[in-house]
Backbone as CSV, one residue per row, in Angstrom:
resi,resn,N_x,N_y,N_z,CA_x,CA_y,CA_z,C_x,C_y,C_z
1,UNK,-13.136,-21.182,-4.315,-12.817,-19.829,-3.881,-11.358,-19.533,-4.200
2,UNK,-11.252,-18.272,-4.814,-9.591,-18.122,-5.392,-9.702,-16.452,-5.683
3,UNK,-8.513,-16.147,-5.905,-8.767,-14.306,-6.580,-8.146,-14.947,-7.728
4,UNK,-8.274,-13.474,-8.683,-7.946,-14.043,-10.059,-6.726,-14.233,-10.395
5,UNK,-6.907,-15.194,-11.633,-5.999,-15.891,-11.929,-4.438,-15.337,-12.105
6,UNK,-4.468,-13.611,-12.921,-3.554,-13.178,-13.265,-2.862,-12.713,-11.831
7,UNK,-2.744,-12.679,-10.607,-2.347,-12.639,-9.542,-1.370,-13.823,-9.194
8,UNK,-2.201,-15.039,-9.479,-1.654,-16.642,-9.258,-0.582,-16.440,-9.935
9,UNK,-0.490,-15.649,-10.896,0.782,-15.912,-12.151,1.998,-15.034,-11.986
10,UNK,0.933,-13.336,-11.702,2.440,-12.549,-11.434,3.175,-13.061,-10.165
11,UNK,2.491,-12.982,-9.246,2.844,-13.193,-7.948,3.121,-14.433,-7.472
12,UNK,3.334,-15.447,-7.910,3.683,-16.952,-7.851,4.768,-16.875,-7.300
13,UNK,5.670,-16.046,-7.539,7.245,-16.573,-7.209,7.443,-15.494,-5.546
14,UNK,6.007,-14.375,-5.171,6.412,-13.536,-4.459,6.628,-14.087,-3.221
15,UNK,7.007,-13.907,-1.769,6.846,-14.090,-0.688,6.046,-13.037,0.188
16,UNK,6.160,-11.623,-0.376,5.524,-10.847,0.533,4.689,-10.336,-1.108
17,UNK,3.837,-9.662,-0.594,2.622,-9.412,-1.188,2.155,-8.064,-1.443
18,UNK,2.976,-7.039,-1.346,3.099,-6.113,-0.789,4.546,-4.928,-0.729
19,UNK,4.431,-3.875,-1.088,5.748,-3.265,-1.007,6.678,-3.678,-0.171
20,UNK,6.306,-4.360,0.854,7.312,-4.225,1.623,8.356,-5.603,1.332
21,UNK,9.374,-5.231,2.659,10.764,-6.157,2.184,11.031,-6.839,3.405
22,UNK,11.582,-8.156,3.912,12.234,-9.283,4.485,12.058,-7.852,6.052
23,UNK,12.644,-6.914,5.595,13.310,-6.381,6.469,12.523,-5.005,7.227
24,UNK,11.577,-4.715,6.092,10.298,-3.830,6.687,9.750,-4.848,7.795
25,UNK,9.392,-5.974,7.066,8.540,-6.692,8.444,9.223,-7.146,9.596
26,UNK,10.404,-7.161,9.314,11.535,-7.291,10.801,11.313,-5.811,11.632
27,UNK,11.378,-4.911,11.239,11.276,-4.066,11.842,10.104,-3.219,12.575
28,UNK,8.691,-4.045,11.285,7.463,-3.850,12.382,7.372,-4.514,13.393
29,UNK,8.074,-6.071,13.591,7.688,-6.860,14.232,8.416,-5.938,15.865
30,UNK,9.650,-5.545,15.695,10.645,-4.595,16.090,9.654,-4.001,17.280
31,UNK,9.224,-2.765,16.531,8.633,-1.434,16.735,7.434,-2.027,17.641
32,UNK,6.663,-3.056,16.906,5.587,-3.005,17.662,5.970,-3.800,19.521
33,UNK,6.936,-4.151,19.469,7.493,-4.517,20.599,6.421,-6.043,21.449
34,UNK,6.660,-6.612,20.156,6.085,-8.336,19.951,6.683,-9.138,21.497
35,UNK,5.928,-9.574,22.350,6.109,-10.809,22.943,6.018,-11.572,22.933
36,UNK,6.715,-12.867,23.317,6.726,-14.009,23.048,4.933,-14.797,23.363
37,UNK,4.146,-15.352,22.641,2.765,-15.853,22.832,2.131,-15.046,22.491
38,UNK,1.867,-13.801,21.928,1.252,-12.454,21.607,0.269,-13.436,19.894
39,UNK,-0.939,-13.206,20.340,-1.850,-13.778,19.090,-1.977,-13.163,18.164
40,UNK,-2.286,-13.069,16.867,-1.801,-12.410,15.435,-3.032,-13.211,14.774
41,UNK,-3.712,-12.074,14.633,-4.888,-12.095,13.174,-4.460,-11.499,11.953
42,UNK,-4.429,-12.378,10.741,-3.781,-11.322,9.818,-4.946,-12.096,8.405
43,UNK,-5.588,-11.156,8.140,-6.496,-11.336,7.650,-5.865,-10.648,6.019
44,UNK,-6.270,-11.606,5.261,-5.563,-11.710,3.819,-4.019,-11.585,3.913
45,UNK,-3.891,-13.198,4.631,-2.007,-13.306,5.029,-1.300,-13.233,3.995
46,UNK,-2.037,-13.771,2.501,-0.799,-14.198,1.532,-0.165,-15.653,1.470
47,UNK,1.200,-15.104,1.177,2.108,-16.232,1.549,2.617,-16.567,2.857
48,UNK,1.873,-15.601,3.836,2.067,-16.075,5.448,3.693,-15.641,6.124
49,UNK,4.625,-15.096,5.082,5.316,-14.611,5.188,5.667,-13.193,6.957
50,UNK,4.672,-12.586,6.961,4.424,-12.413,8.317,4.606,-12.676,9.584
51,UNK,3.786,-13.567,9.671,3.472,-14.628,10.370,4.464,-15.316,10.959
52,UNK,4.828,-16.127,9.475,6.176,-17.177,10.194,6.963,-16.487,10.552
53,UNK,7.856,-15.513,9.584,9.314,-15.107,10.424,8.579,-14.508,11.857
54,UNK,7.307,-13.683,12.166,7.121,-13.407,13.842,7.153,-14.477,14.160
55,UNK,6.710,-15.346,14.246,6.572,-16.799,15.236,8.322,-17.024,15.345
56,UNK,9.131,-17.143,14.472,10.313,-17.394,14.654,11.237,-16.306,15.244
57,UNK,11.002,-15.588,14.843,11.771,-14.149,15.481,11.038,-13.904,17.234
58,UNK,9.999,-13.790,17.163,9.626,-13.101,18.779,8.660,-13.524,18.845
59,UNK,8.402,-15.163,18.866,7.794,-15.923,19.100,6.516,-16.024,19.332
60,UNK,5.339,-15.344,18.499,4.216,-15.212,18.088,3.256,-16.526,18.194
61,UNK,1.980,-16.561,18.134,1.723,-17.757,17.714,0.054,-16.703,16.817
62,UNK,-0.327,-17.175,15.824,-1.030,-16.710,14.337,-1.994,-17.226,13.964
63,UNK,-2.907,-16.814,13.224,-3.740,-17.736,12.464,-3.676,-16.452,10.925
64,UNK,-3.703,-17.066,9.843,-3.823,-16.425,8.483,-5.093,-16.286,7.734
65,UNK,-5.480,-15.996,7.371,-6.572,-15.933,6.314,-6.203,-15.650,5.176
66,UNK,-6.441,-16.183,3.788,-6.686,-15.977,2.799,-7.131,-17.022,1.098
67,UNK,-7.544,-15.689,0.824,-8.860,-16.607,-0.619,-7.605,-17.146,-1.495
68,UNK,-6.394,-17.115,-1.803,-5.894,-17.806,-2.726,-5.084,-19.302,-2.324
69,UNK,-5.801,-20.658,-3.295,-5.597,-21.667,-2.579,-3.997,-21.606,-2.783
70,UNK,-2.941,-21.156,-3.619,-1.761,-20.945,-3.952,-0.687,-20.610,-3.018
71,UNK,-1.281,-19.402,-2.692,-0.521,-18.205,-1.631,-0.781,-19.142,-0.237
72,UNK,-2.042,-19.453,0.260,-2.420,-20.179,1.599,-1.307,-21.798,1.500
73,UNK,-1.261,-22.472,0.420,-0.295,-23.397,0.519,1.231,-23.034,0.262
74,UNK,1.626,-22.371,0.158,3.000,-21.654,0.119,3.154,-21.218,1.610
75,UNK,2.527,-20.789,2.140,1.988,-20.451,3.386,2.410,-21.360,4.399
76,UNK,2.022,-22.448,4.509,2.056,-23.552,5.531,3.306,-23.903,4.980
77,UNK,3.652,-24.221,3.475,5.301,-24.815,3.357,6.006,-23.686,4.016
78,UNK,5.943,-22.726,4.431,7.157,-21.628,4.499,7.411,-22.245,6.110
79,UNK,5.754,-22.291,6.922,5.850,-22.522,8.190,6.567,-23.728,8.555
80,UNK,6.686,-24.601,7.437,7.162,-26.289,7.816,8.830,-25.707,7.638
81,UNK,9.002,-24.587,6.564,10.008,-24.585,6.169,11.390,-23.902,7.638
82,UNK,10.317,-23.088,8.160,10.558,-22.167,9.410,10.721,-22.883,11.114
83,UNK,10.175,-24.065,10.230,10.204,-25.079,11.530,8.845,-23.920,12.823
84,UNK,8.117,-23.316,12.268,6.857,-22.712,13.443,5.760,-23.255,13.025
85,UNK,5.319,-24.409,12.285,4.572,-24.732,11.916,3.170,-25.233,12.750
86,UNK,4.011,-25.607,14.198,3.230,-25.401,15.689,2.376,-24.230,16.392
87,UNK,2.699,-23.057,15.843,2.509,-21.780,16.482,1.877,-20.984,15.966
88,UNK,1.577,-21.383,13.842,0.424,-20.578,12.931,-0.048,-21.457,12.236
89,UNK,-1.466,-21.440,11.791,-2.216,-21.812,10.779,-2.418,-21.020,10.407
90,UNK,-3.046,-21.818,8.913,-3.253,-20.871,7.488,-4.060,-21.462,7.152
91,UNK,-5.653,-20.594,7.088,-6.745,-20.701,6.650,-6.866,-20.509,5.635
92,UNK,-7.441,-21.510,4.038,-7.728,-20.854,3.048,-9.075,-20.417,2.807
93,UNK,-9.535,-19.054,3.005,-11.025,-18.903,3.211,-11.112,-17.388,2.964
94,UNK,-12.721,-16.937,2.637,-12.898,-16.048,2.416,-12.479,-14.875,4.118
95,UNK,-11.780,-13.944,4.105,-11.321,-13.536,5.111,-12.470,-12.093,5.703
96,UNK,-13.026,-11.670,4.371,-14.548,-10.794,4.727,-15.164,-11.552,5.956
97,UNK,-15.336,-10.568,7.089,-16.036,-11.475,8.004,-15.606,-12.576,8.738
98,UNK,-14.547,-12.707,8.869,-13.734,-13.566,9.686,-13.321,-12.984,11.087
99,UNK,-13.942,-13.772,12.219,-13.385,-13.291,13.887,-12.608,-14.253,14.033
100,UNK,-12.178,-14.246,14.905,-11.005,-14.889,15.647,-12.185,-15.862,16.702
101,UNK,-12.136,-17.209,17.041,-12.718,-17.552,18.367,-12.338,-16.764,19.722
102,UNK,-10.982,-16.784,19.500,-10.242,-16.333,21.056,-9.833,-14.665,20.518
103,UNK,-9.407,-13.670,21.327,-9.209,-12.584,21.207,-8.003,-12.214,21.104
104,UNK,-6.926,-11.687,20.433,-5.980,-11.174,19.815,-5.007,-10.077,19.822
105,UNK,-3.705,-10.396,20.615,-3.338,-9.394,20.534,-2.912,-8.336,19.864
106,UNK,-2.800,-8.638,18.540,-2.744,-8.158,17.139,-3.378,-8.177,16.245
107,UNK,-4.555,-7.399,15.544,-5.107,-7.908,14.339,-4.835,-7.134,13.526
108,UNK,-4.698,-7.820,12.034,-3.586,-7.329,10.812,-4.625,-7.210,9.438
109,UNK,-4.472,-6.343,8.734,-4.826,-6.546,7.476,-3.797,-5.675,6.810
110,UNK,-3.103,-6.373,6.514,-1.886,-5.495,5.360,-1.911,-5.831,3.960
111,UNK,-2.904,-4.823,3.376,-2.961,-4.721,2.107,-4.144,-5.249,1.064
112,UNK,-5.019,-5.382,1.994,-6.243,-6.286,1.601,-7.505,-5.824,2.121
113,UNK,-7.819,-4.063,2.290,-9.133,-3.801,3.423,-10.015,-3.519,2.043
114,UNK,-10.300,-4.330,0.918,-11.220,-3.990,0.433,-12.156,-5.331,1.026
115,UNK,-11.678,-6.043,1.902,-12.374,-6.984,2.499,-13.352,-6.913,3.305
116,UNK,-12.907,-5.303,3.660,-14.439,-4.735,4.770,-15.001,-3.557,3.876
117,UNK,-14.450,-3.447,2.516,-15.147,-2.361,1.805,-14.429,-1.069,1.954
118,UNK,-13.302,-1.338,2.661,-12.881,0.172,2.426,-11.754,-0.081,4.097
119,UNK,-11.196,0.931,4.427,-10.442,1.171,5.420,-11.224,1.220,6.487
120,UNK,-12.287,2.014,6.799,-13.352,1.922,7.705,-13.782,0.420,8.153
121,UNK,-14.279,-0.172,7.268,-14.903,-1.385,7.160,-14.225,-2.708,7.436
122,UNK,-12.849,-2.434,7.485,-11.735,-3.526,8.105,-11.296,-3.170,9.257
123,UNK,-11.049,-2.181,9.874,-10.694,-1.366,11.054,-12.381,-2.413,11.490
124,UNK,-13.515,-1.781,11.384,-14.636,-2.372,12.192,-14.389,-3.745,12.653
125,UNK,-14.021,-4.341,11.216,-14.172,-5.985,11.520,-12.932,-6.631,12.298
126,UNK,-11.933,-5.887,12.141,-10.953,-6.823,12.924,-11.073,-5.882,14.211
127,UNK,-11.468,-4.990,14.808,-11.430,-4.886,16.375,-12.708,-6.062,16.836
128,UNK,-13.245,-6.341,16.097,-14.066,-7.602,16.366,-13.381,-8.940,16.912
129,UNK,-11.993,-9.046,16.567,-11.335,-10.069,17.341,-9.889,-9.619,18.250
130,UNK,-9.912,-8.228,18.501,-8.830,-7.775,19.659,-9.040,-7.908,20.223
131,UNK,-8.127,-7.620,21.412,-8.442,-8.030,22.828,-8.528,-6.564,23.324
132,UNK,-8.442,-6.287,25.137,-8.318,-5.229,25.555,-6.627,-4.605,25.044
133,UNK,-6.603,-2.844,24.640,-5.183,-2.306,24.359,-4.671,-3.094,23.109
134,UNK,-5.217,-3.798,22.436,-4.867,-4.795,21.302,-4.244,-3.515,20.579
135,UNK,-3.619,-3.988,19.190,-3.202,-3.354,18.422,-3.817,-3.551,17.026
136,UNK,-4.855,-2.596,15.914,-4.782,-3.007,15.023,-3.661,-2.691,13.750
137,UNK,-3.129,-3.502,12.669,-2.467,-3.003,12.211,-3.404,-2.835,10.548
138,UNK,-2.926,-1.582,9.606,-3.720,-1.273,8.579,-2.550,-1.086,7.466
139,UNK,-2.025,-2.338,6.527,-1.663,-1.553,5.064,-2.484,-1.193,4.427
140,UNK,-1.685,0.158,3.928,-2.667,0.707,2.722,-2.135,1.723,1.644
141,UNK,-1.938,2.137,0.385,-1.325,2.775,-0.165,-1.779,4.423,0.389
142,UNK,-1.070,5.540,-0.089,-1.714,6.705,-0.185,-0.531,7.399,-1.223
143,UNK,-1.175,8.005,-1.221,-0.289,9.401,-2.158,0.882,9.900,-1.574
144,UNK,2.227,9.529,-1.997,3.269,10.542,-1.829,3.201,11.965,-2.326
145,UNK,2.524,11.781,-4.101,1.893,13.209,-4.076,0.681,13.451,-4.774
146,UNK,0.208,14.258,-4.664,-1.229,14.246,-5.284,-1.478,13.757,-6.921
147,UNK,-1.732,13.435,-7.222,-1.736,13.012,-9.080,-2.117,14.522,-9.561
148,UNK,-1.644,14.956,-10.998,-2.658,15.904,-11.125,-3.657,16.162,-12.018
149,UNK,-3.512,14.726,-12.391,-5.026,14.449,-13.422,-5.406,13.334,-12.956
150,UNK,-6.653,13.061,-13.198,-7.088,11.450,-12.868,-6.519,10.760,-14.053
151,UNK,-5.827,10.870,-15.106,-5.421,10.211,-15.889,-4.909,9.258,-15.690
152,UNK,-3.380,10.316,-14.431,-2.768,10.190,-13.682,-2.498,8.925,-12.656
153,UNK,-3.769,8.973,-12.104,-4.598,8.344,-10.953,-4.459,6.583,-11.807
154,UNK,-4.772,7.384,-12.707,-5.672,6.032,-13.267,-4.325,5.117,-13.741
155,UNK,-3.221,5.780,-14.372,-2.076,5.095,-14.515,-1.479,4.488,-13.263
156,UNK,-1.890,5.136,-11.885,-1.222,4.233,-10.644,-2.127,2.906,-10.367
157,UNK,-3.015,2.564,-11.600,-4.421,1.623,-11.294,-5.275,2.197,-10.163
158,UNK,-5.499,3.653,-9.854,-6.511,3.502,-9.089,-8.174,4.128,-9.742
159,UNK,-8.991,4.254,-9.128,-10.296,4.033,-9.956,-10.226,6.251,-10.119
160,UNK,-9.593,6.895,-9.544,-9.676,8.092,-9.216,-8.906,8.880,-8.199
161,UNK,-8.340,9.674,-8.451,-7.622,10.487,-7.715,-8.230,9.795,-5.808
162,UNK,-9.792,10.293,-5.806,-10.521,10.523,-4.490,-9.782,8.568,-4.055
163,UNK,-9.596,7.502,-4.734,-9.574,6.423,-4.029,-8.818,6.761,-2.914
164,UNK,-7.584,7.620,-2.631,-6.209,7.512,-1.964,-6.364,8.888,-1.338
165,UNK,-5.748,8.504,-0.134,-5.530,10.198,0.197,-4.012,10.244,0.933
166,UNK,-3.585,11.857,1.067,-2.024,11.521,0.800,-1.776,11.190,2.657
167,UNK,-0.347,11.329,2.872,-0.033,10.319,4.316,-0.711,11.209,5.017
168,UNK,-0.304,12.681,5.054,-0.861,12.886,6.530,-2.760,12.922,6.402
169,UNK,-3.348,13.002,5.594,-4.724,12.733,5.466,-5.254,11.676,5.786
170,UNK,-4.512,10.408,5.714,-4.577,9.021,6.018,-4.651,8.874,7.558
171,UNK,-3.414,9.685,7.959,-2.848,9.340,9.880,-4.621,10.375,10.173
172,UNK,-4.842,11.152,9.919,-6.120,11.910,10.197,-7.162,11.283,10.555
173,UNK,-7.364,10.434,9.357,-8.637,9.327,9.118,-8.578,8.578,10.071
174,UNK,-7.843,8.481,10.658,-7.900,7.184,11.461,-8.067,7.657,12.818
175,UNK,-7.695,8.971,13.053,-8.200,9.824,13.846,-9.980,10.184,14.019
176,UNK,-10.303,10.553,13.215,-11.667,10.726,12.670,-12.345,9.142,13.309
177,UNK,-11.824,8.050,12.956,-12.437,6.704,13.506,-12.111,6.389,14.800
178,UNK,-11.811,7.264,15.569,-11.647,6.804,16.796,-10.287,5.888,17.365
179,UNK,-9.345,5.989,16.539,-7.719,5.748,16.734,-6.287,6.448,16.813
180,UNK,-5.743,6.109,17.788,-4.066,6.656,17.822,-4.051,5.655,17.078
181,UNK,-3.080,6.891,15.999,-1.712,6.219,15.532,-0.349,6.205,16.240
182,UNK,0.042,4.897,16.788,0.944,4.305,17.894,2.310,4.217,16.936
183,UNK,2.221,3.628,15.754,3.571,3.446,15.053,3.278,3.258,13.572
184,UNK,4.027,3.935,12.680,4.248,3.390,11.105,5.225,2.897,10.783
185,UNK,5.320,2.337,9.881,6.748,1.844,8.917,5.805,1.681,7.601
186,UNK,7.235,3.010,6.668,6.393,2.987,5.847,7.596,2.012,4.236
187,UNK,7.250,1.668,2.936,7.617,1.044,2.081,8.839,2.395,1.804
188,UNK,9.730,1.781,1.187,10.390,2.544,0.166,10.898,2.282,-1.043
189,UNK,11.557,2.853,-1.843,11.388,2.361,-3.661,11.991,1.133,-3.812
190,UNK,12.749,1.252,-3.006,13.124,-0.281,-3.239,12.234,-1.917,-3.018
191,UNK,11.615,-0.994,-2.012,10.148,-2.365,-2.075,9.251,-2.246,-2.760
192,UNK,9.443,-1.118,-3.489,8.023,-1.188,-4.329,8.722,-1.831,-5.270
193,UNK,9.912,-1.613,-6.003,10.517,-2.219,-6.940,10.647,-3.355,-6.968
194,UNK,11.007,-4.264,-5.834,11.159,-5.784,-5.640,9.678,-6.278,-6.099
195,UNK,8.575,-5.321,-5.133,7.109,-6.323,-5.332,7.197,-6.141,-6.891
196,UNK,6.981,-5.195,-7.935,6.513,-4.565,-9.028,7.217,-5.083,-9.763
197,UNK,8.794,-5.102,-9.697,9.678,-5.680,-10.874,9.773,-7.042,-10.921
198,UNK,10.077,-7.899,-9.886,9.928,-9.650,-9.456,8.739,-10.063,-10.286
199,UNK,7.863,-9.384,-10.859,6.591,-9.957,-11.218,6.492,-10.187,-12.647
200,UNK,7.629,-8.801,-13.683,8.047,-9.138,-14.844,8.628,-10.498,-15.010
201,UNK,9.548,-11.166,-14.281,10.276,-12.353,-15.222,9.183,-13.698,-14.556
202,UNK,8.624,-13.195,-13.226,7.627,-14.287,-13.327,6.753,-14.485,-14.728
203,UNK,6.239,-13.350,-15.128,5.455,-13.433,-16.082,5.911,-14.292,-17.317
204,UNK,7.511,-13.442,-17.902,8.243,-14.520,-18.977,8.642,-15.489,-18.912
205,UNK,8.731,-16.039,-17.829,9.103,-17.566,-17.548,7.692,-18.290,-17.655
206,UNK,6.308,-17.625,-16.760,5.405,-18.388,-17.212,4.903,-18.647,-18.720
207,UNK,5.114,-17.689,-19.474,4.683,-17.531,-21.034,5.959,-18.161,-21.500
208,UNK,6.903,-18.662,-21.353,7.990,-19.541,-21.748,7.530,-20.877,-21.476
209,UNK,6.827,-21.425,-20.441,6.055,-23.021,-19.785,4.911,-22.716,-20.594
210,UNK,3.930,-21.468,-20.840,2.444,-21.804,-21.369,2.580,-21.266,-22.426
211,UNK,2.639,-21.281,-23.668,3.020,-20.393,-24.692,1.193,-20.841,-25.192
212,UNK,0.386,-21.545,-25.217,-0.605,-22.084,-26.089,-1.944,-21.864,-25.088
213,UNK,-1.467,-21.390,-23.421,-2.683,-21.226,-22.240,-3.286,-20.276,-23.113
214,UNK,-4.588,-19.975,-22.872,-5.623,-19.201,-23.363,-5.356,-17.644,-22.452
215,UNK,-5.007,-17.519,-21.096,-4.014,-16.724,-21.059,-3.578,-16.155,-21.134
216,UNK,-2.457,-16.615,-22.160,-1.203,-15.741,-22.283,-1.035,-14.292,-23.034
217,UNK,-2.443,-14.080,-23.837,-2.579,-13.126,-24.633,-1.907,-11.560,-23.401
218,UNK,-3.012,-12.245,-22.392,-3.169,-10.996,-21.308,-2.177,-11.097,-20.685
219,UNK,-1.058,-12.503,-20.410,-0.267,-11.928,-19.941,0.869,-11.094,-20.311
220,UNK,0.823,-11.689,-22.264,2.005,-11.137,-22.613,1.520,-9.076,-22.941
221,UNK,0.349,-9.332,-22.923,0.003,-7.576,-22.841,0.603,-7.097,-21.281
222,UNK,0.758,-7.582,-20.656,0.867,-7.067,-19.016,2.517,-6.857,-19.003
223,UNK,3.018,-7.735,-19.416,4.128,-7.741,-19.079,4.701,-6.736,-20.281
224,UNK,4.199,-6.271,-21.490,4.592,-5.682,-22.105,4.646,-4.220,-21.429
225,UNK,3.618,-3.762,-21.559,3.014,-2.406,-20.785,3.353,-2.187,-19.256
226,UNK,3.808,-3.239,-18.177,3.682,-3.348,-16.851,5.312,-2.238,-16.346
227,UNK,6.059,-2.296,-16.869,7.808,-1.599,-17.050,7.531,-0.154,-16.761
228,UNK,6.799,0.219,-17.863,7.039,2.019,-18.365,5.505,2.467,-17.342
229,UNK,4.651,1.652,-17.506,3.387,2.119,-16.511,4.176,2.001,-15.279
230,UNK,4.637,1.268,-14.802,4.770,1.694,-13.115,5.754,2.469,-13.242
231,UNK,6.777,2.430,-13.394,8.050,3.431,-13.832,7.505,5.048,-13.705
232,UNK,6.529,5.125,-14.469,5.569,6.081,-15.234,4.869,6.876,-13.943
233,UNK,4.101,5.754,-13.273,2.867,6.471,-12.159,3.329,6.000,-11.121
234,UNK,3.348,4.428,-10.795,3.104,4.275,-9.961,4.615,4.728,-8.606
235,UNK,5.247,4.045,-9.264,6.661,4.712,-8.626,7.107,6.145,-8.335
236,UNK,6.135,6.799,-8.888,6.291,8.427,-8.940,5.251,9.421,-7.796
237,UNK,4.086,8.248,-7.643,3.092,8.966,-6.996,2.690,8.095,-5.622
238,UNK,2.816,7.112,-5.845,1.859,5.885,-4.527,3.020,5.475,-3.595
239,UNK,2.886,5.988,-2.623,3.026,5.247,-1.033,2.472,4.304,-0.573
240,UNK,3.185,3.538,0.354,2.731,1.981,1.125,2.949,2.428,2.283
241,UNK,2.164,1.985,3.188,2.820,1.446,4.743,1.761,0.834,5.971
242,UNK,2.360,0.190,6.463,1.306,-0.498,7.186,1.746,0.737,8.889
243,UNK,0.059,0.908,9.554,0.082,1.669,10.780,-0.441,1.017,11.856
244,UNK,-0.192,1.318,12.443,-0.442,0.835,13.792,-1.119,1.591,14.676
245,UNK,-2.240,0.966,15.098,-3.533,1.723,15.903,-4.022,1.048,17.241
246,UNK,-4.707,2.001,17.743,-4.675,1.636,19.260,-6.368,2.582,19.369
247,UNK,-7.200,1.928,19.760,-8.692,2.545,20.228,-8.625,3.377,21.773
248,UNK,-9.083,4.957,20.831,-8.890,6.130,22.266,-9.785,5.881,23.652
């Protein structure tokens, strides 16, 4: 069990997974007004990055989920590295369908709800392991502004304009499902830039070690094209942010 390969490669060197920065997640941890022992589901953790600095900052204790055996062992080194290695595990496993045994005061999916099929479908599955007043939390991109072609769309990699809808349509939706929105923090260019640009020299350093991998064709197409395409769409049109929800 793994996601694909070209992920393992851009994202090898990332820590967060995701627009955001060291300092976005300091400040959710912040906002959401974390207590010390407060349980944390974070379903497609990553590099667990999350996780540990809460356990170390405002003393959390976690469990992670996720399909890449890479990211899940980077994961546990960060926790050994954090010295909280007591307080989270990191599951490497398919995270679709994953409860918690015990109930949670936090359950997380930042950046990964195609795991329940959609935003709906992860919202379902992780109130499956909250507790009472729990908090769920939801990354997810949307539109800063509307594209105005699917061309458009399609240059931010999404399948169609309809995938995304813009912020305040998003805070709506979640309305529509039966949630306050309690708190956001949302990405800004500079985190999109760290996730998006960090991933170019990963790429040339890996095609500098694999020049002969079978590979490299695709990566050196990615990294060619990857500059002026996001530059292009994605930086121009797509929003990040993870929200914070509470069942009415």
């Amino acid at each position: 069990m793994d996601i694909p390969r070209i992920f393992t490669i851009t994202e090898r060197a990332h820590r967060i997974h995701n627009p955001f920065t060291p300092e976005k997640f300091a400040t959710l941890g912040e906002v959401l007004r974390l207590e010390p022992g407060t349980r944390v589901l974070d379903l497609g953790s990553g590099s667990g990055e999350m996780l540990c600095t809460w356990a170390r900052d405002y003393g959390i204790t976690g469990t992670g989920v996720d399909m890449s055996q890479l990211f899940s062992g980077q994961a546990r080194l960060r926790a050994e590295e954090l010295g909280v290695a007591d307080r989270v595990e990191f599951i490497h496993g398919d995270a679709a369908g994953f409860v918690a045994q015990e109930k949670v005061g936090v359950a997380a999916c930042v950046g990964a709800t195609w795991i329940g099929g959609g935003v709906a479908g992860t919202i379902e599955l992780l109130a499956k392991s909250l507790g009472t007043n729990g908090i769920l939390l939801i990354g997810e991109p949307f539109w800063r502004q509307a594209p105005p072609t699917e061309e458009v769309a399609k240059g931010c990699l999404a399948g169609s304009i309809s995938d995304f809808l813009t912020l305040p349509n998003l805070l709506a939706s979640f309305g529509d499902l039966g949630y306050d929105v309690v708190e956001m923090v949302l990405a800004d260019q500079e985190g999109w830039d760290r996730y998006e640009a960090a991933k170019w020299l990963t790429m040339r350093r890996w095609l500098e070690a694999n020049p002969d991998d079978d590979f490299a064709k695709e990566v050196r197409a990615q990294l060619t094209s990857e500059p002026v395409r996001y530059t292009s769409y994605t930086r121009e049109y797509m929003g990040w942010g993870v929200f914070a929800l509470m069942a009415r």
